[in-house]
N, C-alpha and C positions, 0 to 999 in steps of 0.2 A: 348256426343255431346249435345250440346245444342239446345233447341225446336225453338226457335225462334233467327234466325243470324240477329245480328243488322250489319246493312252497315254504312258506314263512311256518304253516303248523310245526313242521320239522325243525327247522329252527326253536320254536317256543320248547318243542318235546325237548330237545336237548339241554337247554339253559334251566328250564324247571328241575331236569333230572338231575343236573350237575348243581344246581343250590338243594333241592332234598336231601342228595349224598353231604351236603356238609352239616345239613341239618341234626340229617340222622347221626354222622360221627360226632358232632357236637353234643348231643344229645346222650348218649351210648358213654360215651368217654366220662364225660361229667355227674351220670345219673349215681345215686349212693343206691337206690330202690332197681332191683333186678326185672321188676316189671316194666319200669320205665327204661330201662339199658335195651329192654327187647324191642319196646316199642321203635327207639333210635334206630335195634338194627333194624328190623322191617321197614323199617323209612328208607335205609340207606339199601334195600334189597329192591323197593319199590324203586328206588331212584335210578338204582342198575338197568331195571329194566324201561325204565320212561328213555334215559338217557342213550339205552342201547337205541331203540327205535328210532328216535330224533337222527344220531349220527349213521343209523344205515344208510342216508337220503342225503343228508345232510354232510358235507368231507369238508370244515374251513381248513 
């Protein structure tokens, strides 16, 4: 048996976090309006941390 059961939520955390991060540099990269450039990076800050959670649990 294994020590530590990974749950599938951790999985989801990780996969959401890593499509936001591309969201966000998408978004950020492309925006001409500096308010929208910020919103991308807070997307890609928020994805840091969904995606850090996910892969603390989570090692593919």
């Amino acid at each position: 048996m294994a020590a530590k059961e990974v749950k599938l939520i951790h999985k989801i955390f990780a996969v959401i976090g890593i499509i936001l991060l591309g969201i966000g540099s998408f978004v950020s990269c492309l925006s001409l309006d500096s308010f929208i450039a910020n919103i991308g990076n807070a997307l890609m800050i928020i994805g840091i941390g969904i995606s850090w959670y996910g892969f603390l649990y989570w090692k593919p």
